[in-house]
C-alpha positions as a Markdown table, in Angstrom:
| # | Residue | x | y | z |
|---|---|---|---|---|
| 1 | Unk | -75.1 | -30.7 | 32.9 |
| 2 | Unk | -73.6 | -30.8 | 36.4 |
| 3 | Unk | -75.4 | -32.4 | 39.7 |
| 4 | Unk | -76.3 | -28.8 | 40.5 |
| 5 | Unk | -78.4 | -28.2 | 37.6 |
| 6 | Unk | -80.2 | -31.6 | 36.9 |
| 7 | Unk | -83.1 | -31.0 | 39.0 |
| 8 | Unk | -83.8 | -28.0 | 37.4 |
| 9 | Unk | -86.9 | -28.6 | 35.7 |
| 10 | Unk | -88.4 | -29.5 | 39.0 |
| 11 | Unk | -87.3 | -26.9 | 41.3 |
| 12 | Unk | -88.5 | -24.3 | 39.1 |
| 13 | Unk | -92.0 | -26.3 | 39.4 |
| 14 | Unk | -91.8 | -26.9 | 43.2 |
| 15 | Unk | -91.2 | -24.4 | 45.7 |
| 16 | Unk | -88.4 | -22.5 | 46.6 |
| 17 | Unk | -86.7 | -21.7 | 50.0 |
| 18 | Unk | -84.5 | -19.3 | 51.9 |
| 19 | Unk | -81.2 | -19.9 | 53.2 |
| 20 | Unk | -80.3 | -17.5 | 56.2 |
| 21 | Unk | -78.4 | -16.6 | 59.3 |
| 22 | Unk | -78.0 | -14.8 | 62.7 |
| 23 | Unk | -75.8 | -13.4 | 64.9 |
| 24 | Unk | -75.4 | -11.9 | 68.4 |
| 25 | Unk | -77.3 | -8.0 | 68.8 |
| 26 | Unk | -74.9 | -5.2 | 67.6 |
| 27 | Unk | -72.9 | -7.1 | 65.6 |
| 28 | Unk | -72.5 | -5.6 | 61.8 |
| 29 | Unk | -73.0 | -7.3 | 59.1 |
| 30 | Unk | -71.0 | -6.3 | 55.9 |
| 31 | Unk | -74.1 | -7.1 | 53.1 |
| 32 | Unk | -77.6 | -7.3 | 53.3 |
| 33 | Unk | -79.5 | -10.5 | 53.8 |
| 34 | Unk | -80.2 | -10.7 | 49.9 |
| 35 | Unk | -76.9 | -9.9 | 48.4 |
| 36 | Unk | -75.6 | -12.1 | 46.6 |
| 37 | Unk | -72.2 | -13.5 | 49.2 |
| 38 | Unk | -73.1 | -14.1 | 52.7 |
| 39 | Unk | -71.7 | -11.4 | 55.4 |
| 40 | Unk | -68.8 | -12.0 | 57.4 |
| 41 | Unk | -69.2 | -13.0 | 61.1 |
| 42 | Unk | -67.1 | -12.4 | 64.2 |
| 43 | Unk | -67.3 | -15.3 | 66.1 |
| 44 | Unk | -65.9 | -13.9 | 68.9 |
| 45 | Unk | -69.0 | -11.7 | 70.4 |
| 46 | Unk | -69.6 | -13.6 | 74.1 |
| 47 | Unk | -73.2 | -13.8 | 72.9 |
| 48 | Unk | -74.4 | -16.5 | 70.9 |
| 49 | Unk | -74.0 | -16.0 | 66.9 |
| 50 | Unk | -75.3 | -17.4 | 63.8 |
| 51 | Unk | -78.2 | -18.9 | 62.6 |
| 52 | Unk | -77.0 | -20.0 | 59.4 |
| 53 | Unk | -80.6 | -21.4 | 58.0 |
| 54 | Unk | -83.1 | -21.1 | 55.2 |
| 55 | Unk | -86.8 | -19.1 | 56.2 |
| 56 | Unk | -88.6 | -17.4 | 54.8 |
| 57 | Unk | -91.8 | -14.9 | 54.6 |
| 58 | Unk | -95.8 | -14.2 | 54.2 |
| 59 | Unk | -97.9 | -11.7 | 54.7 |
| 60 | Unk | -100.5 | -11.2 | 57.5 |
| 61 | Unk | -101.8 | -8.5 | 60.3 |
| 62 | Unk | -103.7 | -11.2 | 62.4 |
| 63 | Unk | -102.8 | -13.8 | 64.9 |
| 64 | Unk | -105.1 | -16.9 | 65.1 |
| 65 | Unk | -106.1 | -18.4 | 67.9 |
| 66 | Unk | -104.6 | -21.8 | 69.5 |
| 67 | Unk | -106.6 | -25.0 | 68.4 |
| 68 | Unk | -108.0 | -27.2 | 70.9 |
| 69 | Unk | -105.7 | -30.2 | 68.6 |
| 70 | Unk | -102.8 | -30.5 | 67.0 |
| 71 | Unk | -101.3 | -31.5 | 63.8 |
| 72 | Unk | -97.8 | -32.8 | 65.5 |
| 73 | Unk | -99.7 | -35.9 | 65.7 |
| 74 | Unk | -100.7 | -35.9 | 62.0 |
| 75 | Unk | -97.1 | -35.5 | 61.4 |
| 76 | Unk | -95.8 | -38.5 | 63.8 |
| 77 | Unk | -98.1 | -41.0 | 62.7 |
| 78 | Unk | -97.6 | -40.2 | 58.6 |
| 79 | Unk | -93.3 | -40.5 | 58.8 |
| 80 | Unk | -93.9 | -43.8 | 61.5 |
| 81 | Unk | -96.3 | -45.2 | 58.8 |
| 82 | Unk | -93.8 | -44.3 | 56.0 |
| 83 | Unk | -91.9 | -47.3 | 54.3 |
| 84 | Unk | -88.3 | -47.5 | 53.9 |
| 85 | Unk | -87.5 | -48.3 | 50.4 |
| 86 | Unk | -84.2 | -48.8 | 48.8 |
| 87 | Unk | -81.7 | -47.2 | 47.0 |
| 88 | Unk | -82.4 | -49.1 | 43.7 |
| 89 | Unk | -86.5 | -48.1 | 44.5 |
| 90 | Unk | -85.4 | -44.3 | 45.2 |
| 91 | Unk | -83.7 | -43.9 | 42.0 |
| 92 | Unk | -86.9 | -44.5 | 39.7 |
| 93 | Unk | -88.6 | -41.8 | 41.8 |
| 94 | Unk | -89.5 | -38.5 | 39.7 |
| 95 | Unk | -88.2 | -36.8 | 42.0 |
| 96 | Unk | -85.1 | -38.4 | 42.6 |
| 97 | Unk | -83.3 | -35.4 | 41.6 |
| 98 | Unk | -85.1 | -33.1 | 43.9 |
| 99 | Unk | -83.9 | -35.0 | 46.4 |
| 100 | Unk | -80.3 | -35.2 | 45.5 |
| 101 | Unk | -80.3 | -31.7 | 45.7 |
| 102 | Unk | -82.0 | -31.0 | 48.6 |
| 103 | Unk | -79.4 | -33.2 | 49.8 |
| 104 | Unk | -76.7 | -31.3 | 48.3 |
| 105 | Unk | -77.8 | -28.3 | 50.1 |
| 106 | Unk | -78.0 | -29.6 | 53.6 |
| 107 | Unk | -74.2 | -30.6 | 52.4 |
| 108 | Unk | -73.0 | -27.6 | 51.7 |
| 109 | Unk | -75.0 | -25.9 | 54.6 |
| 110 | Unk | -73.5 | -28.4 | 56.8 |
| 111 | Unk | -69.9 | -28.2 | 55.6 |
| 112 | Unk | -69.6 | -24.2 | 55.2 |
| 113 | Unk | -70.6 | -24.4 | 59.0 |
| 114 | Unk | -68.7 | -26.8 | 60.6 |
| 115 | Unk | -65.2 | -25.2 | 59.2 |
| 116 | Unk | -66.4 | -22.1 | 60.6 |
| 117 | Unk | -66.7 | -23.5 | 64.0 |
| 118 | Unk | -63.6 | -25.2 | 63.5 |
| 119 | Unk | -61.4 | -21.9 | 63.2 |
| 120 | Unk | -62.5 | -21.9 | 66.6 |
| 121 | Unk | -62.9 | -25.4 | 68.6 |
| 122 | Unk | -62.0 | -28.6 | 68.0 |
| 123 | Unk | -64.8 | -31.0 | 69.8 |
| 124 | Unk | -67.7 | -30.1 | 67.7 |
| 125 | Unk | -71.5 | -30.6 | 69.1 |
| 126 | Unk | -74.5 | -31.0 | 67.2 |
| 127 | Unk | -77.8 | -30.8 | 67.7 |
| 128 | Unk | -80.3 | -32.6 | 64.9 |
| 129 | Unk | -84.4 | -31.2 | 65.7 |
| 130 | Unk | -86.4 | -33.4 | 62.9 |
| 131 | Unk | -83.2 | -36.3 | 62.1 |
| 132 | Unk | -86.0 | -38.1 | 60.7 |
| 133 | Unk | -84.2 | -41.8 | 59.7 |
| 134 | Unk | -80.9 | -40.1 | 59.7 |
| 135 | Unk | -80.3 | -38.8 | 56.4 |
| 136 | Unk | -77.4 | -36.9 | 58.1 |
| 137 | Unk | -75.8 | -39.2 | 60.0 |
| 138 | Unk | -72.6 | -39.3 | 57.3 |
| 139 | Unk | -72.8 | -35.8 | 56.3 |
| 140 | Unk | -71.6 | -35.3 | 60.6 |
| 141 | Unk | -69.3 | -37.6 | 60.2 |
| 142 | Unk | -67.5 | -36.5 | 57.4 |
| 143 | Unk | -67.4 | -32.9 | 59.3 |
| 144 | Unk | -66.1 | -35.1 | 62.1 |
| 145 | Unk | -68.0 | -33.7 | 65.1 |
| 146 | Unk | -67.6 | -35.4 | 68.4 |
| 147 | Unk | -70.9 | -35.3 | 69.8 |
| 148 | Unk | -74.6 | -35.4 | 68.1 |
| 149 | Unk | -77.9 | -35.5 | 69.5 |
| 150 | Unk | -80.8 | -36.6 | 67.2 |
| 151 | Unk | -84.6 | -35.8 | 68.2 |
| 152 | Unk | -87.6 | -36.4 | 66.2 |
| 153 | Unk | -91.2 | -37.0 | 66.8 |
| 154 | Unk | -91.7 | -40.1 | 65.2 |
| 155 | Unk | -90.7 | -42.8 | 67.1 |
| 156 | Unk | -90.3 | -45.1 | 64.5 |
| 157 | Unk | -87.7 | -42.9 | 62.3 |
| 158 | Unk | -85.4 | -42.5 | 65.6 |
| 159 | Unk | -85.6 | -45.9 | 65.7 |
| 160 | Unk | -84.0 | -46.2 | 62.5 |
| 161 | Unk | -81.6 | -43.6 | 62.7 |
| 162 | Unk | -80.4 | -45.2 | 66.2 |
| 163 | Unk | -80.2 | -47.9 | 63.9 |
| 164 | Unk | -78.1 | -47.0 | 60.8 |
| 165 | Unk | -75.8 | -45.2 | 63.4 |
| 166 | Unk | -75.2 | -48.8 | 65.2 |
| 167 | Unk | -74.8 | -49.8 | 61.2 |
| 168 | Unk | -71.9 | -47.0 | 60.8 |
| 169 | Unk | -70.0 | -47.7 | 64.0 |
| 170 | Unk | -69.9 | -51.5 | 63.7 |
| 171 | Unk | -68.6 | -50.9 | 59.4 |
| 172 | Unk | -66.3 | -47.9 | 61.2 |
| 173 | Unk | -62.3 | -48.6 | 61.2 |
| 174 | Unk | -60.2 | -48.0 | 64.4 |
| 175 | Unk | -58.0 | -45.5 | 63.0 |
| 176 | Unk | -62.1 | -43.6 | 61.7 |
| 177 | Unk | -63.5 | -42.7 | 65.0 |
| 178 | Unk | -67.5 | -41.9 | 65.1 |
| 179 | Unk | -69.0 | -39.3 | 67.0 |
| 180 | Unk | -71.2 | -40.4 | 69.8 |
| 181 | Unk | -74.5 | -40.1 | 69.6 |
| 182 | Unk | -78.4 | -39.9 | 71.7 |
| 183 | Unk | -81.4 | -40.3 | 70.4 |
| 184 | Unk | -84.4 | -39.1 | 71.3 |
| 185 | Unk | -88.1 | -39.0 | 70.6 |
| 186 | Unk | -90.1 | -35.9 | 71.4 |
| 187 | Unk | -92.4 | -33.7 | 69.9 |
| 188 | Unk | -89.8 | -30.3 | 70.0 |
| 189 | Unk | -92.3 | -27.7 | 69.5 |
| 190 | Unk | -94.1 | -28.8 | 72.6 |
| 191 | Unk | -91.5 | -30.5 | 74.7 |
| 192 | Unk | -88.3 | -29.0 | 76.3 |
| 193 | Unk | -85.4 | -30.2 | 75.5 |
| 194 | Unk | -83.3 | -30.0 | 78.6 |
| 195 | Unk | -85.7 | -32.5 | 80.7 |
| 196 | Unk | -84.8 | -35.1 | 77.9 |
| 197 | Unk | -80.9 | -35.1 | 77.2 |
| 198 | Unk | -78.7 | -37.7 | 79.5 |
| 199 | Unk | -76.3 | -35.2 | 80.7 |
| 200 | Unk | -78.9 | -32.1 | 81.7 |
| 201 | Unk | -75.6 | -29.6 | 81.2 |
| 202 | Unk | -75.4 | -30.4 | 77.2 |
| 203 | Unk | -74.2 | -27.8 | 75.0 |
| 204 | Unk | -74.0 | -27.3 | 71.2 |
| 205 | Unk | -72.1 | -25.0 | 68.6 |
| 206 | Unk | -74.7 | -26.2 | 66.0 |
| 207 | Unk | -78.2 | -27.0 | 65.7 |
| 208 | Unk | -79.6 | -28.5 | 62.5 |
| 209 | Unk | -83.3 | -28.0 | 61.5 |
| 210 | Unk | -83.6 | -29.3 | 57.7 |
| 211 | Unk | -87.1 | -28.9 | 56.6 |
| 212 | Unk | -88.9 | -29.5 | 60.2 |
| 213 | Unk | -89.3 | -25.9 | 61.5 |
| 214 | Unk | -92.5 | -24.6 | 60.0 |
| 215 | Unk | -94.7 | -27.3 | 61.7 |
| 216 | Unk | -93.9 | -25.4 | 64.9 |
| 217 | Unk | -95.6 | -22.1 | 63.2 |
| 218 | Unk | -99.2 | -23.9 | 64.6 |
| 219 | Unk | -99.1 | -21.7 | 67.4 |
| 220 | Unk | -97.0 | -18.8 | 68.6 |
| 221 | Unk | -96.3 | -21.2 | 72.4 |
| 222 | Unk | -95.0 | -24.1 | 69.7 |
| 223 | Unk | -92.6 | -22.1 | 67.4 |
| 224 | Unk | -91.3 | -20.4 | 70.7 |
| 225 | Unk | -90.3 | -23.9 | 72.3 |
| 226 | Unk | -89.3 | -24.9 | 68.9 |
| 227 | Unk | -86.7 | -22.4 | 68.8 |
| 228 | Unk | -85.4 | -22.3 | 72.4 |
| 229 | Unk | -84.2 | -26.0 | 71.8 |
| 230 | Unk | -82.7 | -25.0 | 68.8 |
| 231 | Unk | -81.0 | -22.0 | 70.5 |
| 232 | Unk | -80.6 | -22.2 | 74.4 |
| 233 | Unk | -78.3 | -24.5 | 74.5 |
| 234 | Unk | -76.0 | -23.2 | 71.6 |
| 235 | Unk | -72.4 | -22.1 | 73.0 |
| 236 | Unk | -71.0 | -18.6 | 72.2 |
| 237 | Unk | -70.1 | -18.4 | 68.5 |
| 238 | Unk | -73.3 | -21.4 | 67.8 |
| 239 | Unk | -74.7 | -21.7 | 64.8 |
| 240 | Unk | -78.6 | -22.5 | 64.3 |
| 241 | Unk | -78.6 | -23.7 | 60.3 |
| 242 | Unk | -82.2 | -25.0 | 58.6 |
| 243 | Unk | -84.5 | -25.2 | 55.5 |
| 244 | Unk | -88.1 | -23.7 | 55.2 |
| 245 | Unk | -90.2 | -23.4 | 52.8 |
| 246 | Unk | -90.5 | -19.5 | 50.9 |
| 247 | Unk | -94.0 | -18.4 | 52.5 |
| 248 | Unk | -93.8 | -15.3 | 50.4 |
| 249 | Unk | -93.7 | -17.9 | 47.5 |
| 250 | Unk | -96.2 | -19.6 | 48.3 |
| 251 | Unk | -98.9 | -17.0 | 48.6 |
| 252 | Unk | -97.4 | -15.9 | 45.3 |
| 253 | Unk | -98.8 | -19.0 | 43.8 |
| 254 | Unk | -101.8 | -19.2 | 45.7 |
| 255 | Unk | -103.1 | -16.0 | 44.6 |
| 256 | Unk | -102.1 | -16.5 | 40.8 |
| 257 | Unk | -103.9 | -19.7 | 41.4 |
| 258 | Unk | -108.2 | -19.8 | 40.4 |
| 259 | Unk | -108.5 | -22.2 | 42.9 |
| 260 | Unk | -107.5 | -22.3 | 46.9 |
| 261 | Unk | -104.4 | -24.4 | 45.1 |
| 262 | Unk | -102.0 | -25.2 | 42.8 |
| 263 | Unk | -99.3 | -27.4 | 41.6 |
| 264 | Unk | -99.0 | -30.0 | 39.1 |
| 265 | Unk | -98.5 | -34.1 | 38.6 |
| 266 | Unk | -95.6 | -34.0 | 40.8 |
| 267 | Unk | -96.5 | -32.0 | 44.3 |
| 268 | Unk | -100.2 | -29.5 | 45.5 |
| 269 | Unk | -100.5 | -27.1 | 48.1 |
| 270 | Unk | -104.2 | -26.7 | 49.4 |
| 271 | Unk | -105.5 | -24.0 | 51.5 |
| 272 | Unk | -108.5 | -23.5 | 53.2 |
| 273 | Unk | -109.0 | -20.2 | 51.7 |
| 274 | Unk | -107.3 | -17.0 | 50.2 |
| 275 | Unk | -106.6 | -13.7 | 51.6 |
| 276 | Unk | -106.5 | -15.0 | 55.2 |
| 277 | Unk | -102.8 | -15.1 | 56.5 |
| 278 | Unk | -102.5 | -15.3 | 60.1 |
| 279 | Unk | -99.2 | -15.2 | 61.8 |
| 280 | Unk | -99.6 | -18.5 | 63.3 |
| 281 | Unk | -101.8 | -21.7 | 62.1 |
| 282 | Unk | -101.7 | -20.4 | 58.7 |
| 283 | Unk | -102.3 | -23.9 | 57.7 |
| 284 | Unk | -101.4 | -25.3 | 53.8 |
| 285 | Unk | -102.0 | -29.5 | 52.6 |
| 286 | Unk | -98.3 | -30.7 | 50.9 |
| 287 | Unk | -98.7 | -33.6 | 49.1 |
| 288 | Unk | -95.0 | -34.7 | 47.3 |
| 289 | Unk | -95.1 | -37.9 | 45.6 |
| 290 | Unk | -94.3 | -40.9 | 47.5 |
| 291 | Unk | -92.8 | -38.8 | 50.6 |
| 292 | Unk | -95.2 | -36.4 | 52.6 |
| 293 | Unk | -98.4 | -35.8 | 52.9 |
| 294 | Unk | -98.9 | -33.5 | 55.7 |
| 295 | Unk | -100.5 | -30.5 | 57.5 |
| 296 | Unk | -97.3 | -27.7 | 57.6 |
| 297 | Unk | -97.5 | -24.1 | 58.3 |
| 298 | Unk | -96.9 | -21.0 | 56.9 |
| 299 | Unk | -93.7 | -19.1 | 58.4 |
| 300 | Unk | -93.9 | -15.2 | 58.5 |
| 301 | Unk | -90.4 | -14.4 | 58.1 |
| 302 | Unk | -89.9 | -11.1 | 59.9 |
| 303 | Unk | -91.7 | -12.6 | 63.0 |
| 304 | Unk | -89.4 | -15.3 | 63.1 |
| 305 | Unk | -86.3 | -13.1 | 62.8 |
| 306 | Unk | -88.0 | -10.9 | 65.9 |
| 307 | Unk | -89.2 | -14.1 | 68.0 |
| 308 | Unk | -85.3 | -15.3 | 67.4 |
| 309 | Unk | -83.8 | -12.2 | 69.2 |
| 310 | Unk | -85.4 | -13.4 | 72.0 |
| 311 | Unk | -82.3 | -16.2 | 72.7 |
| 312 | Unk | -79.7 | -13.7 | 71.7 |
| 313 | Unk | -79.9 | -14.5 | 67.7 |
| 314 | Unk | -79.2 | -12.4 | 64.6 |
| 315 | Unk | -79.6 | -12.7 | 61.4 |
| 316 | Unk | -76.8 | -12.9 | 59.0 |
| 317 | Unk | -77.7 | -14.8 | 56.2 |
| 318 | Unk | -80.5 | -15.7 | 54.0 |
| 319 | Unk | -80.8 | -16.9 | 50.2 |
| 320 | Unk | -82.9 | -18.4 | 48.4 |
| 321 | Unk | -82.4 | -22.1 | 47.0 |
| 322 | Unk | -81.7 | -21.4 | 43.4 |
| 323 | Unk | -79.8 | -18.0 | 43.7 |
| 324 | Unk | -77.6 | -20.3 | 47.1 |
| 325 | Unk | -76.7 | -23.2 | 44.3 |
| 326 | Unk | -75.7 | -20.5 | 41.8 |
| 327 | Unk | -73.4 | -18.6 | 44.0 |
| 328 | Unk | -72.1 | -22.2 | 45.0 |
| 329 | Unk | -71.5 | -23.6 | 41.1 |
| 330 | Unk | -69.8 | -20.3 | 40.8 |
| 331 | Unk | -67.7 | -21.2 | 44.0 |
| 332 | Unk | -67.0 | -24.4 | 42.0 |
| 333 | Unk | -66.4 | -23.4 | 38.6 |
| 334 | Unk | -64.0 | -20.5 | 40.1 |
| 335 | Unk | -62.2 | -23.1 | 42.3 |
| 336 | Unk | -61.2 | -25.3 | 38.9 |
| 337 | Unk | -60.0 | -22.2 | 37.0 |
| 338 | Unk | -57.6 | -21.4 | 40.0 |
């Protein structure tokens, strides 16, 4: 079987999510979120454009009220306390495969975006909320961007990141020019990012958000400040790409489940209780072997899509995972036949 089918088995255990995109108010698009090849763009509205991401949905009529504490902190402390292991350790992993695709998809997210924007600009900008240890780092430079900025909110995985950057430039060749690069450490759904960057005029035609933006759905003030550092600061014609878990999914399994969870050797989800979906602090327990263990959050799709007109976004674009890696092994297969 191909790379794009081998973690099969898994996925179709594990959770799914939802690839999607916006663009500027008014703007057509020429198929419906769900249909099965993304709309085309015009990347010449003078507002900003796409979110090019994966969200997704739940269901609820009731907003819950702020906490007095956090998770973010939760979150910081688990991925600062995580140990790096090596490539050899990561390929005995069950779910080595899971991650290779996961991979694959940021990598095909990634790519289909940046040779949009470069039909129109040459100097590329990105903008990486959640780099973690900088899993990315050669998927930009491959797309050969100029300029990336990488926040996170552990401190110890920026470290790291800032790290295997120094490790790419100094391997780099002459004639193989790397993009320059910040780091930062800040919790984005709670910090803005504009007080933080060296040059306080920064601008982006992406922002990256790979599995990171439904921690922000603790409150409705965080998954507002979440998203206007992922947007303000997009040029006209930006793109805002991402993975989320599929809410509507997860309820699914919750209420098939005879429990207040489910899953199986490999991952659980844990709720508190069923039937109670609030818009925001609709809290779940992950657990994935050997990589998180975390408080997240559900993400109520159509919400998100409204709190995102807010910085001048549409949406243009949204699969899931499995239906987004068939259209792309069709892409393939059809590409070989030519």
């Amino acid at each position: 079987s191909t790379p794009l089918h081998s973690p099969t088995s898994l996925t179709s255990s594990l959770l799914k999510t939802v690839p999607v995109a916006f663009a500027p108010p008014g703007l057509a698009s020429s198929s419906s979120p769900e249909s099965s090849a993304p709309p085309s763009v015009c990347l010449a509205s003078p507002k900003r454009s796409l979110l090019y991401a994966m969200f997704s949905h739940v269901l609820s009529p009731l907003i819950k009220q702020k906490t007095s504490e956090g998770h973010c902190s939760k979150v910081a402390a688990h991925y600062n306390e995580l140990q790096e292991c090596g490539l050899a350790a990561r390929s005995q992993s069950r779910i080595f495969f899971l991650r290779n695709f996961n991979n694959w998809i940021k990598s095909v997210l990634i790519g289909e975006c940046l040779e949009k924007m470069r039909k129109n600009r040459r100097d590329i900008g990105v903008l990486d909320l959640g780099c973690g240890k900088g899993g990315d780092l050669l998927k930009w430079k491959k797309g050969g961007i100029s300029k990336l900025v990488c926040v996170d909110i552990a401190k110890v995985s920026v470290q790291q990141c800032s790290q295997r950057y120094g490790d790419m430039k100094s391997r780099g060749h002459s004639n193989e020019p790397l993009y320059a690069a910040e780091f930062i450490t800040a919790d984005c759904t709670k910090e803005v990012l504009t007080e933080k960057y060296k040059d306080p005029e920064n601008t982006f035609d992406v922002c990256s958000c790979q599995f990171v933006y439904h921690y922000s759905f603790e409150t409705q003030e965080q998954a507002d400040t979440m998203l206007r550092n992922a947007c303000e600061r997009l040029r006209p014609g930006g793109y805002f790409i991402g993975t989320t878990p599929d809410a509507y999914e997860l309820v699914k399994r919750l209420e098939a489940s005879e429990t207040n969870a489910f899953g199986n050797d490999l991952y659980s989800v844990t709720f508190k209780k069923k039937g109670d979906y609030p818009l925001f602090g609709c809290q779940y327990d992950f657990n994935l072997e050997g990589v998180v263990n975390v408080p997240e959050f559900l993400v109520y799709f159509p919400l998100f899509e409204e709190m995102a007109k807010k910085y001048k976004m549409k949406l243009v674009f949204k699969r899931l995972l499995p239906n987004f890696s068939k259209e792309q092994s069709y892409k393939i297969r059809s590409t070989k036949h030519c």
